[in-house]
Each structure stands twice: as C-alpha cells, then as structure tokens.
N, C-alpha and C positions, 0 to 999 in steps of 0.2 A: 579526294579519292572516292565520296560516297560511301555507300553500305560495305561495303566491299572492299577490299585490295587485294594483290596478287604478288608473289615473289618469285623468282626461278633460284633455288637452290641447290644446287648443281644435277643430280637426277631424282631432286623432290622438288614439287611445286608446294606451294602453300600461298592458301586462300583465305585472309581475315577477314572473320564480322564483325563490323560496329559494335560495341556493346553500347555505346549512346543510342546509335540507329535504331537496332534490335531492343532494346531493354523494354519488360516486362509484355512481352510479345513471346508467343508459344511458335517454334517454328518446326519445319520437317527440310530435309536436305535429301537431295535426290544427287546421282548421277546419268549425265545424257550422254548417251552412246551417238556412235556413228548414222543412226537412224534416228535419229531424234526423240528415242524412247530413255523417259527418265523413270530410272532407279534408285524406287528409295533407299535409303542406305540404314544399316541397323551394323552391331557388333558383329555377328558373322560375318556380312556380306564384307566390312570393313576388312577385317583381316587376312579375308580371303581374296580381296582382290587388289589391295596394296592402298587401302587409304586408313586414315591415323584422323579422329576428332579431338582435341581435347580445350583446354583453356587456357587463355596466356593473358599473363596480367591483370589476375583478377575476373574479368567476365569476356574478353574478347575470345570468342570460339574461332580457334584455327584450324581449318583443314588443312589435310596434306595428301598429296599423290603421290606414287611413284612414277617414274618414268615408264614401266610398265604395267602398271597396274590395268584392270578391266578393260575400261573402257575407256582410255587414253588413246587417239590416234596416233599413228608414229610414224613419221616421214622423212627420210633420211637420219636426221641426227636432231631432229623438232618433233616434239611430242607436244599433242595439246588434251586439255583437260575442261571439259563442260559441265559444270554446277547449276544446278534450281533451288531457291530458295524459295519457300512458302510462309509466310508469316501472320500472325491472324491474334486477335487479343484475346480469342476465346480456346480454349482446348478442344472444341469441336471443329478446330479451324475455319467457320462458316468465313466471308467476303477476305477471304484470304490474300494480301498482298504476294506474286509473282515476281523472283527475280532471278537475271539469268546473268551467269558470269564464266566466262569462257578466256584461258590463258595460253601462252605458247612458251615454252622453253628450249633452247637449245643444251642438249648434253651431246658431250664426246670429245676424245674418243674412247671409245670403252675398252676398258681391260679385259681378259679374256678370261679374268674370274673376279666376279662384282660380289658384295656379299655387303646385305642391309641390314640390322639390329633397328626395327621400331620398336615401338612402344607396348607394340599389339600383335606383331606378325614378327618373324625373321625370311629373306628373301634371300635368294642366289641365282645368277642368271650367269650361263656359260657362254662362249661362242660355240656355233653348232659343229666348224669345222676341226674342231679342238677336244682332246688330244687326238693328232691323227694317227697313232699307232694306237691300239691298246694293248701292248704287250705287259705292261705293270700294271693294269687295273687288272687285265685278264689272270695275271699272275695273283693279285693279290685277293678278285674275288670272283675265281673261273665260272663257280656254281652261278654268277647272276645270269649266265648266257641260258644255262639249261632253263632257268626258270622263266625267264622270258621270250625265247626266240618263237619257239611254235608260237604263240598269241599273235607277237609283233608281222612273224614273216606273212601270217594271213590278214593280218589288217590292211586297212585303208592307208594311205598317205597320213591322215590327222588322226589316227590312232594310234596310241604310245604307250608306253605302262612304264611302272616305279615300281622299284625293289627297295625295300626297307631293311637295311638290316639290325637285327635286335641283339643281344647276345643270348638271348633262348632259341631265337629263330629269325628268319626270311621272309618279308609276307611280300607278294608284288598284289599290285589294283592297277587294274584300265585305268583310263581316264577318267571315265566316267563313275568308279565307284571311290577313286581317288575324290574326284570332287564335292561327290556328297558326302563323301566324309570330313569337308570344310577346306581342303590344300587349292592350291591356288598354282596351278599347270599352265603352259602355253608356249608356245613360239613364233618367231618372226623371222622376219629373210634369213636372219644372221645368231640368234640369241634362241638356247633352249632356257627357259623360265621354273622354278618352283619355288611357292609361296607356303608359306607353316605357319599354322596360329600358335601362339604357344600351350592352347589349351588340346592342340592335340596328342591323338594316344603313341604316335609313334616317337612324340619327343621322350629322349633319356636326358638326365643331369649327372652331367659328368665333372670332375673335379680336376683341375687341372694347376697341376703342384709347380711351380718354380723358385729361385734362391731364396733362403732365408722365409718363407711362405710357407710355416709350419702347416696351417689348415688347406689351403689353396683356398684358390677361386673357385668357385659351381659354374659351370655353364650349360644353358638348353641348346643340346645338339643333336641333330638327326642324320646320321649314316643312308644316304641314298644312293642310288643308280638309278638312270632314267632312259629308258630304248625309246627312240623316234624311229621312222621309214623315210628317207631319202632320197627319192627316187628308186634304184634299184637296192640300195646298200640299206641295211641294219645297222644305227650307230647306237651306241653307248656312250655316256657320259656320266664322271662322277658329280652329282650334284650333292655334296654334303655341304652342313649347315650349321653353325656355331657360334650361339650371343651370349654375353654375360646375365648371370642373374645378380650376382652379388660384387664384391669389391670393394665395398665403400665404407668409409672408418671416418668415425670422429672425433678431435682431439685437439685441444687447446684450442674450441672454436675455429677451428678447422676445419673443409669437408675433404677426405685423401680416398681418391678414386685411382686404382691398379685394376690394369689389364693385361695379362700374359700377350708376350710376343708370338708363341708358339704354341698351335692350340692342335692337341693331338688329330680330333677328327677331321681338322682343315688341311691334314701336314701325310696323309697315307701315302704311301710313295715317295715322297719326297726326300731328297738325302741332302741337298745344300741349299742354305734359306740366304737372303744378303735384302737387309732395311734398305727401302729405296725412299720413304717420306714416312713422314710422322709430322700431321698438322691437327689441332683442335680449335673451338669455339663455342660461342655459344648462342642457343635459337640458332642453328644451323649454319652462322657468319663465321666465317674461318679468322682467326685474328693472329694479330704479329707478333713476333716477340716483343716487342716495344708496345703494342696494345694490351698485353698479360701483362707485361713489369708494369703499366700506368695502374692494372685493376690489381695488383701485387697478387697473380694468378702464380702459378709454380709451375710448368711440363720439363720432367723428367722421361729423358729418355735411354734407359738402361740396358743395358747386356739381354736380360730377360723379361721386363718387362716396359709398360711404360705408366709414368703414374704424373697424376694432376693432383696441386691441392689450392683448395680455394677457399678461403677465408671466408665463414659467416657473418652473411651482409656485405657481398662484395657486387660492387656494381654489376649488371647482368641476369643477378638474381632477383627476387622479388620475396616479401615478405607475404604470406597470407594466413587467415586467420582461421585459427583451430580451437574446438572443444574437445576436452578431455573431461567425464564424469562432473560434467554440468559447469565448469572452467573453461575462462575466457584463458585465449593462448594465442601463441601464432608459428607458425613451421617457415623457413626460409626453404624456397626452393630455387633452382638454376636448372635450366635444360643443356643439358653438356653436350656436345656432339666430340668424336676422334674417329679421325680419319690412319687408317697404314694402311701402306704397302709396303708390298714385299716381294721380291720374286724368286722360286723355287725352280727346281728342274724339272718340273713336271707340268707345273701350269705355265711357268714365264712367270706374269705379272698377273696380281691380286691383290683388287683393293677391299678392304674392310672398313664401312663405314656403323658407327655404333650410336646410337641416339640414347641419353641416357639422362632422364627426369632424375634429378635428384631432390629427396624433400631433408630434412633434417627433424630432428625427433621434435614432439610435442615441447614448447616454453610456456610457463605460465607466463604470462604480463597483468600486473596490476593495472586497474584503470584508475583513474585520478576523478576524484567528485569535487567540485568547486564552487563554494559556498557564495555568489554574489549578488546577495538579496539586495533590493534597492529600498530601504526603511523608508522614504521622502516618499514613492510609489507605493509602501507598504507591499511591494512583492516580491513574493521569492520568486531567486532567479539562481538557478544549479545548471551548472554547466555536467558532463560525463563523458569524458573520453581521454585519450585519443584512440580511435575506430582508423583500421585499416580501411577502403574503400570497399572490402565485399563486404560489408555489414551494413543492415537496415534494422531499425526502430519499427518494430509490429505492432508490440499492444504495452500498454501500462495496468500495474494492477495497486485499483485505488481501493481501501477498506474492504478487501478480501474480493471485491469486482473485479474482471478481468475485462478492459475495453480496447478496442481499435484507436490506435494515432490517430483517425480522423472525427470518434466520436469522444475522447477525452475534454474534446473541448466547453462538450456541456455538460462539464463536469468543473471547468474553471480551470483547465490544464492547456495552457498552448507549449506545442514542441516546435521547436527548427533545428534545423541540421543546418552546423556551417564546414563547409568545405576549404582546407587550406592548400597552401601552392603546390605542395608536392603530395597530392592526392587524397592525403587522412582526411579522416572528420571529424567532428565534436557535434553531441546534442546536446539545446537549450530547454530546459523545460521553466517554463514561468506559473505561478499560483500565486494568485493573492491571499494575504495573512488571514483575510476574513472566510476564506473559502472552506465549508462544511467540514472538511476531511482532514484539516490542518488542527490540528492537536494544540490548543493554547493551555498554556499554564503560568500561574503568577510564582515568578522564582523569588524576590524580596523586592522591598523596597517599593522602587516605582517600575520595576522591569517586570516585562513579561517573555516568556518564552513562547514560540513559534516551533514545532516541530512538522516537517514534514518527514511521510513513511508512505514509501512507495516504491513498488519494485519494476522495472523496464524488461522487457523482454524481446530480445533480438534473434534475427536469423543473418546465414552466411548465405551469401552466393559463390560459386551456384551448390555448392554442397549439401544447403540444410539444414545445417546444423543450427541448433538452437542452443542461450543460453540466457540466463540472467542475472542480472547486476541490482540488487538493493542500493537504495538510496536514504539515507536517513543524514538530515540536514538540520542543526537545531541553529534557529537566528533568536536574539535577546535583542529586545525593542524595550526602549523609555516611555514606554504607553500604557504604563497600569494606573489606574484610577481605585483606591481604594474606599471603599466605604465610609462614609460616615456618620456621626452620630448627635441628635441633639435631642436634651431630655428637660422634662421640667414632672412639678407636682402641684396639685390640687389639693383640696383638702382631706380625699380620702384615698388617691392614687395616684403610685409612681410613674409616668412614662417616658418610653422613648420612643423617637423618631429615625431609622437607621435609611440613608439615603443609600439607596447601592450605587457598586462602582461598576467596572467591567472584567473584575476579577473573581469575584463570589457566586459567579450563577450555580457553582457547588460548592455553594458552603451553607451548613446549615446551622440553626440559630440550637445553640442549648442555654440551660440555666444551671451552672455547675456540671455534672452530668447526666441531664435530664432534655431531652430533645422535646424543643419544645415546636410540637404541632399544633394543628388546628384542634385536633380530639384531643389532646392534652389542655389545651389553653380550653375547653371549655368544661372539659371534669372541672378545672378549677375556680374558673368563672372568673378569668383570665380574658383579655382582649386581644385578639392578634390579626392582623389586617395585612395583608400583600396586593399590590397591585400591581407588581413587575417594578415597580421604579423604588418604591420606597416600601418599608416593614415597619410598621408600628404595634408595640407591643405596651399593656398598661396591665397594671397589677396592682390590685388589692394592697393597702398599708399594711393593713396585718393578715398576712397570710405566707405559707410555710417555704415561698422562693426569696422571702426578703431578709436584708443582714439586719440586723438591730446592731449598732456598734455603741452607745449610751444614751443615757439621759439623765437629763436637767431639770429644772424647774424651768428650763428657755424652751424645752421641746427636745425630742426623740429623737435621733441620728437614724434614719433608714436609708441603706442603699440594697440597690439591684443591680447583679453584674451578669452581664449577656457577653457569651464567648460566641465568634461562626468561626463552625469549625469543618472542615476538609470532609466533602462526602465520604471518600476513598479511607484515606488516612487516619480521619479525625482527628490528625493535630490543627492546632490552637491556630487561628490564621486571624485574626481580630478579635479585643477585646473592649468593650464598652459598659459604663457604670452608670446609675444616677444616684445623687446623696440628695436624702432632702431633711430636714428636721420639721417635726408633725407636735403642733400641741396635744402635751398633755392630756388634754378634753377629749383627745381621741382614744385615751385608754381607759377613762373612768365616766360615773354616770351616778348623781346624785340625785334619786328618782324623789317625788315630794310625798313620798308615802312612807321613807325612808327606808327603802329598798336601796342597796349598794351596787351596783356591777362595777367590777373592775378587770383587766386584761394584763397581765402581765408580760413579760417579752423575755425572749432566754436573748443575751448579749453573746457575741460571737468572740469574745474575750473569755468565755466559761463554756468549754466546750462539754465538760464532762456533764452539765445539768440537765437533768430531767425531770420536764416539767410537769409530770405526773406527780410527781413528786414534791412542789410547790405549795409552801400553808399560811395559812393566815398566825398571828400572833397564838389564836391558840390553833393549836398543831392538829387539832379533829376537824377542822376547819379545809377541806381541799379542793381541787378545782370543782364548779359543776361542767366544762368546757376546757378539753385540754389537745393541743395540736404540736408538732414535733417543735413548733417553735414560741407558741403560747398556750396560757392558761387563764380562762376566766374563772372568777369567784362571783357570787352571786348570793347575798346576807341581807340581813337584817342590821342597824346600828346599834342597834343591843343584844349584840351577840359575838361571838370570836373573839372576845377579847377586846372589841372596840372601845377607846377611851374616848368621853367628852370631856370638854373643856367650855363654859357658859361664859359670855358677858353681857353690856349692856345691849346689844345689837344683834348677835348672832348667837349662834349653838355650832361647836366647831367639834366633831367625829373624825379618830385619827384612829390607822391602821397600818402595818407593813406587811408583803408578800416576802415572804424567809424561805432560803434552801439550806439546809442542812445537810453537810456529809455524812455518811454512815459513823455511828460513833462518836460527833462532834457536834457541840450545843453552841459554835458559835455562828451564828449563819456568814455562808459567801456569798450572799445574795439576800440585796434588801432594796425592797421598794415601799417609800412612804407614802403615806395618800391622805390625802383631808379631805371632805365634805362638811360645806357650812351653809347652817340656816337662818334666816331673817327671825328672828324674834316679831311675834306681833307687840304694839302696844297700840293703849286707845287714849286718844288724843283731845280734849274739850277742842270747841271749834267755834268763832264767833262770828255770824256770818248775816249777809242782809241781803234777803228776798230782792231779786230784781229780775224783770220781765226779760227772760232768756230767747237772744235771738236764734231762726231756725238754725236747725242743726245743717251743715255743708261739711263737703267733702272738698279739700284743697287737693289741686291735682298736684302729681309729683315724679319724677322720672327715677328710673333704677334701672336695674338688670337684673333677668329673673333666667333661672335653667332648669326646664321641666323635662321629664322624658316620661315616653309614654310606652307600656312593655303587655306584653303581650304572654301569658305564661301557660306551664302545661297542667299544670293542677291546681288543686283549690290550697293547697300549702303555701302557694306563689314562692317554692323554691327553687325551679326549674325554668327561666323564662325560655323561648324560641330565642335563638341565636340565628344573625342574619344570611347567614346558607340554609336557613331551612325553610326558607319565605320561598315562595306562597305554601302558607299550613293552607292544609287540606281539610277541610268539616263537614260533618253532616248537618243536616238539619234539627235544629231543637238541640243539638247540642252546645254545650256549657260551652263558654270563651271567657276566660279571667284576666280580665284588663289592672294594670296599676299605674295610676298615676303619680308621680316622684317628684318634689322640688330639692333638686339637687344644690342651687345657689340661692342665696345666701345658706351659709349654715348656720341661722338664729335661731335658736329655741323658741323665741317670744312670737315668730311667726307661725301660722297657722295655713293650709292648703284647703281653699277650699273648690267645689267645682260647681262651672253659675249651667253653662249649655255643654251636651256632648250630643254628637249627630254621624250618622252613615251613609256616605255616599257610597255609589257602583263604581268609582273610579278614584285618582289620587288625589285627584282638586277636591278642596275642601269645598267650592263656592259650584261645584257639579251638582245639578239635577239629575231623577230626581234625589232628596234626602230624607232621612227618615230619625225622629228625634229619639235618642236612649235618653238623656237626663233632660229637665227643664225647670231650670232657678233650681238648680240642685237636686229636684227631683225625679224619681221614677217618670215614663210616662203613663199616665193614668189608662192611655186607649192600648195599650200594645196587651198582647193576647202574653205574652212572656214576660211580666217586669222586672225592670234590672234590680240584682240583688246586690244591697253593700255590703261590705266585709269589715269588719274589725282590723284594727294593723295593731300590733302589741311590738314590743321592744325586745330585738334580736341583737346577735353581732352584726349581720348586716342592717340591721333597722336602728340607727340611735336617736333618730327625732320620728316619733309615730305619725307625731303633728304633721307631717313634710310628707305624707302618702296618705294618698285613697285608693281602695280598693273595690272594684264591682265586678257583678256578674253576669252576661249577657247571654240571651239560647241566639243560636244561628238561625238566621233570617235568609230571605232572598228578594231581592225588589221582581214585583208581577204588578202588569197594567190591564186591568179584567182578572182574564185567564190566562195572561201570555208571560214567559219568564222572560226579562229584560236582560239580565247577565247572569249565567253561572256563578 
C-alpha cells in the first residue's frame, strides 16, 4: 500500500500513514482543493472544515474527511478527497520529500437529516428542499423570520445567515462573520451544510435525562436556523445539532457507554419518533452480532436508550502507554463508532452517526527487571520490560551522568531493543563486571558482589511523555582472591610480606587500632613498602606495636598482628600474624667495663603492668628507658642489689627486673638475668724459638649485610627514608653518612672501612670520582676533610663495633670552571 492507504467509510474517508514510512520524519499535511491549491491544515481549519487527525495504534496518523467537508469535490453520490504530504528529517523542513494522495468514495443515499459526532467538530447537513412547509418551525420559532428576512431577501444567491438560539437571546451572522467565527457553512445542488467546533461560543451543554439515569447524560448542542436564497424563494431550515460529551462508566473492567435515544434539541417539533436501525463498530467498521458475541461486545438496545459494554482489553482496542506523576502505566483505548436512525414526523428519516474515542483511566504496570548476567563472559546482562511499542529508550544515567543511547557505549554500556510477535518490546543492556561504574564488593569467602545502579529514561510517542525506571541488579561471582600473607624474622626484625588480592583495594592495614601509614611507619622507624601488588611491613623486635607473649632461656615469643580493615566500615576483613622467638642476647648487654643494660618486656598475659613502674632487686633502682611496652635499666654490677657468685673461670653477676602491686611485696613479674666474666689467669709457657713463616692471609667465603644510610643530623637519629630521595643540599654543608654491618651479628667482629668514593651518577665504576676515605683515611687534598664520629651504645645500637660513622661538606664535580652535574 506504501506510505499511504485509503478507506471509504461510509460518508468518512480516512487516510493512513505509515508510521514505519514516516517514523522520526517531521511532516506538514496540506489539503488540495479543486484548483490545485494545497491547504495546510492546522486545529481550526480542521474543525471547521470537516477533517479529524489523530493516531491509531500507537503511531499511525489517520486522517479523516467528511463527505462534505472543504475541499472534497462532490459528484453525484462520489466525493473525492486530495492530500499533500511533506516530510523532511529536519523541523526546518529543508529537501523535503512530497506526496500526494488523492481518494474517491461513493456515499448514498442520504437521509434528509445526517447528523456527525467527531472528534473535533459536530456536523448536520439537511436537504435543501425539506421541510417544505414551515408551518411548525414557524410556529415554534416565528421571531427567526423577523430577524433574518431583510438581510437574506437583499442578498445574493450565496448569501445566507444563521440564527442561534440561546436561552438569554438570538444572535443571527452572515456568512461571512459566521465563518470567522470558526463554523463551517455551505451548500450543494441538494444539501444545506453546518459545521461547529466544539470550542465554539454558541455551543450550550445540555443534560438530557432518561429511565432510571438519575444524573443524565451532558450533550454539546446548538439550536440553529439557517436562511438560504433559492432562486426567487427565502427558505428556512432547522439546522440543530447534538453530540454526547459524556456516558461512559467503568465497572468490573468493563467500559458501559449509553446514549439517549431522544435528544430534546434534535426532537423540536416532533410528536411520534419509531427506531428504524441501530448498528455499531469499531475504527468506523460496522460489525455483526456474531462479530460482537466473538469480541464478547454487549449492544443493548432499549426503550430509551441504547447502551454498549465492552470489556477491557477486548479485541478492537489497543493498549497505550501512560505516565502518571512520573509512573510507568497504560490506558486501554477503542474507537467506538453508533450509528441510529430514526424517523419522526417532521424530518422522515435521521441518521445520527457518533464517533466516540474511548480511553480508560490511568493503570499503573510494573515492569519486570531480569537479572541475566553471563559469569563465563563476566557480563552483565538485564533485560527491562515489557514496553508497549510507543516507548523508546533516550538516555541512561551512569554515576549521576546523564548520556544518549548512542553515546553510553563509551562508557561500556551496549543497549538493544528486541521486538516480539505481537508488537511489545524489551531492552538489553549489557556491561562488563570490570566496567568503572559497576560497584564491586567482596561479600565472604571467595564471592564477590557485582552491583549495577543505573537509571533508564524513556519517552512515549507520539505524546512525550517521559519517565523512568531504576535498575539496580546485584550478581555474586566465585572470583575473589583474597590476600595473602607470608612473614619471617631476622635478628632484630619481624616481618611480613602481604601479597594482595582483588578484593582489598580498600582495605587498609592497622596494628590493633592504629592505621598504619607511611607517616606513621616512620615516626616509628617502622618499614612499609607498597607497590600495588604486594605490602610489606617490618618492625623493630622491641618496639611498642609488638606482643611479647613469654620467655625462656630458649628465646622471647614476639608476635605482630596486622588486621586490613574496610576503608568505609572498618570492620575486620583480614587478619595476619608473625611469632618469632628472639634470643635472650637481644634484651641484655654485658658491657667489659661492667656496665649492665638490660630491656625488659611487659607480657600480654599482665595487662594491668606498668612499666614505669618496673625495679631492679633494690626497688630505688628504675628504668633509665621506659616505653608503653618496655623498660631498660642501665647499672653498674655493684650496685641494685646485684649478687656475684666467683669460681675457678668465671665471675657470674645475677639480677631480677620485679613488678609489684600496689600493697604487695610479692612480685607478678620477674625477670632473671646473669652476666658472666672470664677470670684472667697467668699461665708458665714453655716454648722454643723458631723462624716464623711470613705472615698470610687464608682467603675465605661468607656473607656479609652492610647498609649504608644517609641521616639528617649529627645525632644520626633521624636517617632519610626512601621518599624523600633526592635530599636536597647546599654547598659546604654537612652530610652524616653511617655505615652498618647488620650480618653476622658477632661481637668478635669489628667494621672497618679500607676506600670510600663519589661519583656524579649511580655507577660506582662512573667517571669522574672523587675519594672521601683512603685505607681508612681522610683524604689529605680535599679543602673539607671527612670527619669521624664516635658510635657509643644505644637501644638501637648494640654492637658499636658493627658501625662507622662520618662526616662530609657537600661538594659538586667542575672540569676548569664548568659545573659537570648539579
């Protein structure tokens, strides 16, 4: 049929558009007269000259003509009708596609009172040689003669006028003021014509009561009389005019449409009425009784009235989709059409045809979200509908962005629309689990949660209407990989190694309840290293994040326990430990001067102690060094109470660190300690002179662990931690270098240092270099000599032997006059 099709509907045409054809195409709709001038058509012109636009099923725009309307030619008993269509993708309509459709109908024969109920308009068209007395009109309304005859008897042939009657008053208009007032006037060989919009001012609504119809029905009626010139004769004719506005009732999903059989302003004159048909249909097609009982339709046809009821959602009708205060809904509507006749004493025969859109009230409908993510694909995959066929998919709103269906995509959002057999839709939206916007979280175990949150935004055709539908879809996937941990100890530090998963990128590390940063790990002088993959943190043996749980003469029980915990939340989401047991030697220190240090440790089995409060044997004896979780003491052997005990080899110095409760002499807390010395003795020796070969050195293989540190003061208590490389210097100033042998930890060894040297770059074997020590010493040419330092014995320092310390002024390498590097 192409763009277009045609119908002849008994004295209506209708003309369909494609909504395939036509879709998202701006169009304008003209009518072409008998000279080939097209008129474009708007709501006025519409009403006033008998044509009807609206929509049928969804988007197909339907015209309609009347048989007499404007510009309809009309030849015997065939009327035809010329349309222009303009269509253009732009609203400037620029290269505008042109089409022209032109139809022919046969109607007749006409009854000699026709009477139309559209949409938009009500019509009535008389025969002109009817009634040929006016003895009952002129009886019923004599004044219309006085008020029109002078105008009419001096007019022209095609000059007429209309009398309105009101119940305040009378008003008659020419033709010509009739028309701009919007009515719709004319005649043909045989037919006087007048057309009413309903928005005009001489319509009244009038109520028209019958049995059992406590309220009545409303109808828009107009009391007219209308004088034409006939040759030599002035005729009169009643043109009155009467459509329902209301009648319709809803009840047990039912729609119950009543129409009075006798409608006062159609009935003046008239004294005996006798039903000659009563037919209905619907979309303008008259159907059978056996067509109704298939759609289980109902036409009642009563004493006084006549009444349809037709079941919501019955074939004929169409569902379309409505918002109500931002709610997805849908209205069932049906286009009714009834047809009666009837004939009275005064007209004969009159037919009454009524065109009557019925919608039904606002339903909400739930849409259904459909959860079908493909885990194997890792994508989500949500289904949302079911969607009547006027709705389209506009825009998506991803983390509070609002984007177009066609740009979601680079955003990781693909949509389709699938279309099923009898017209619905559904949309797909698909995002992959890894996609920015998609909310993960780790719920237990090895599962992760996947949330998507995102809300759709649709409009209706052709109405506009907008609304939206949130979507939140949570999928659990078997893909968590949780962290891991592996720790070991050294001689003087605990650590661990925590390997991350794909579930902790927010989770962060504490020690008890102590979030442990990068600025907190170095107030404590603490280790902590992130690379994205893995977190490794090292801690000091004695220092105040570690458990002391006993000790032995076998060695110290120390653990560290690392909780990552919920940025959000902060609950407990991993926990990880290390135990290591640390000799003895690491808490005591029997100096050869017989100087004593010793360290105590508070046990996490005695929580109430306070190690401020920690004494040696005699009780004035307290710490010189005291931390929330240890206390050093720091004596002489002949002092606090210290007992010796002599033999033949050794001198053996015994002490206990004692806590005392308030009031009570017997300690809960007791640490015993020995320090023992070589006794000298001097030995006779009998020995024979012999020529001693030279002295050599046997080579030997080991493993040694030096570090070399770099500090900010001359205390070397504060070294540079490795974010804050490259330190910055000036010239001539101080740089406090320490060098450390961390392995082996023998007292019996000694650190010494033979060359030290500065290149401009990181290579050692870099040109050029410049010497700070040589064979241990200063160098004698340098304008700044390096200065050594003393290393004496700290808590961090317990072999002094095992560090060197010096001092160097900042330098810059220059070749002449020229600076070689910054």
């Amino acid at each position: 049929t192409g763009p277009m099709s045609s119908e002849c509907l008994g004295n209506i045409l209708r003309i369909t558009l494609s909504a395939e054809y036509f879709e998202d195409k701006y169009l304008t709709l003209s009518v072409v007269d008998q000279s080939g001038i097209a008129w474009e058509l708007d709501e006025a012109m519409a009403s006033q000259c008998g044509y009807t636009v609206t929509y049928s099923n969804w988007s197909n725009i339907e015209f309609r003509a009347s048989a007499l309307s404007c510009h309809s030619r009309l030849e015997k008993d065939v009327f035809t009708v010329t349309i222009q269509i303009k269509a253009s993708h732009t609203p400037d309509m620029k290269n505008a596609a042109t089409h022209l459709k032109s139809a022919s109908c046969r109607y007749g024969p006409w009854s000699p009172r026709e009477l139309v109920c559209e949409s938009n308009y009500m019509e009535v068209s008389v025969r002109r040689e009817v009634p040929q007395a006016v003895k009952d009109l002129i009886q019923d309304e004599p004044e219309d003669w006085t008020l029109a005859f002078p105008e009419v008897k001096a007019g022209e042939a095609s000059i007429w006028q209309i009398v309105f009657h009101q119940p305040e008053e009378k008003k008659a208009l020419l033709v010509s003021d009739a028309w701009s007032a919007g009515y719709g006037l004319n005649t043909t060989d045989t037919r006087v014509l007048l057309r009413i919009p309903y928005t005009a001012v001489q319509i009244q609504l009038v109520k028209v009561d019958f049995f059992l119809q406590v309220q009545g029905i409303t109808f828009s009626a107009v009391r007219s009389s209308t004088f034409y010139k006939q040759r030599w004769m002035v005729l009169m004719v009643d043109t009155a005019v009467a459509c329902p506005v209301d009648g319709v009732d809803y009840t047990n999903r039912t729609i119950i449409w009543t129409v009075p059989k006798y409608i006062q302003p159609l009935s003046a004159g008239a004294s005996s009425f006798k039903d000659v048909l009563v037919e209905a249909g619907v979309d303008l097609h008259k159907l059978s009784a056996k067509e109704m009982a298939s759609r289980k339709y109902v036409l009642s046809n009563d004493l006084n009235a006549i009444t349809m009821k037709i079941p919501i959602g019955a074939e004929g009708g169409y569902y379309k989709t409505s918002v109500s205060s931002g709610q997805h809904g849908a209205k069932y509507t049906i286009n009714l059409f009834l047809e009666h006749q009837w004939e009275d004493n005064k007209w004969g025969l009159t037919k009454h045809t009524i065109i009557k859109e019925i919608e039904t009230p606002f339903e909400q409908v739930e849409l259904a979200i459909t959860n079908n993510s493909n885990l194997s694909a890792r994508l989500m995959n949500v289904t949302v509908g079911t969607f009547l066929p006027d709705v389209e998919l506009v825009n998506l709103t991803i983390e509070g962005a609002t984007v177009a269906v066609p740009e979601a995509v680079q955003h990781g959002y693909l949509t389709d629309e699938i279309r099923y057999a009898d017209g619905s839709k559904a949309y797909v939206i698909q995002v992959p689990y890894d996609a920015p916007s998609i909310k993960k979280e780790y719920v237990r175990a090895d599962m992760r949660s996947y949330t998507l949150n995102i809300t759709l935004a649709f409009i209706t055709h052709p109405t506009s209407e907008t609304f939206t539908v949130p979507v939140i879809t949570v999928s659990s996937v078997k893909d968590a990989v949780l962290p891991s941990a592996r720790g070991f100890c050294d001689g003087r530090n605990l650590h661990l190694i925590i390997t991350r998963g794909n579930v902790d990128e927010n989770w962060l590390p504490f020690i008890s309840d102590w979030h442990l940063t990068p600025e907190a790990a170095q107030k404590y002088n603490y280790s902590l290293r992130d690379n994205g993959t893995h977190l490794a943190i090292s801690v000091p043996f004695l220092s105040s994040h570690v458990n002391y749980e006993d000790f032995h003469t076998s060695g110290i029980k120390a653990s560290l326990h690392l909780t990552l915990k919920d940025v959000i939340t902060l609950a407990n989401r991993r926990d990880f430990s290390i135990s290591c047991r640390f000799s003895p030697s690491a808490l005591i220190q029997c100096l050869p001067n017989g100087t004593v240090v010793i360290t105590a440790v508070k046990l996490v089995g005695i929580s109430d102690l306070d190690t401020s409060l920690l004494v040696l044997r005699d009780r004035q004896c307290k710490p010189s060094l005291v931390t929330e979780k240890t206390a050093t003491f720091e004596f002489s052997v002949n002092t606090c109470g210290t007992s010796r005990k002599v033999n033949s080899t050794t001198m053996t110095y015994e002490n206990d660190v004692l806590y005392f409760r308030p009031g009570n002499d017997t300690p809960i807390y007791q640490l015993k300690f020995v320090c023992s010395y070589a006794i000298k003795q001097t030995v006779d020796v009998q020995y024979e002179s012999k020529k001693n070969p030279p002295p050599s050195i046997k080579p030997g293989f080991g493993s040694l662990a030096l570090s070399l540190k770099l500090f900010k003061e001359k205390s070397y208590s504060d070294p540079y931690q490795e974010l804050e490389y490259p330190v910055v210097k000036y010239l001539r100033e101080a740089l406090y270098f320490e060098v450390e042998l961390l392995q082996p930890e023998d007292a019996r060894l000694e650190l010494n240092l033979d060359d030290c040297w500065a290149t401009n770059s990181q290579s050692q074997d870099s040109l050029p270099q410049w010497p700070i020590l040589i064979n241990g010493c200063e160098n004698s040419e340098d304008s700044y000599r390096t200065v050594f330092h003393e290393v004496n014995y700290s808590l961090r320092v317990k072999f002094p032997q095992h560090l060197k310390r010096f001092e160097v002024r900042m330098f810059t390498f220059v070749q002449g006059t020229t600076l070689l590097q910054e």
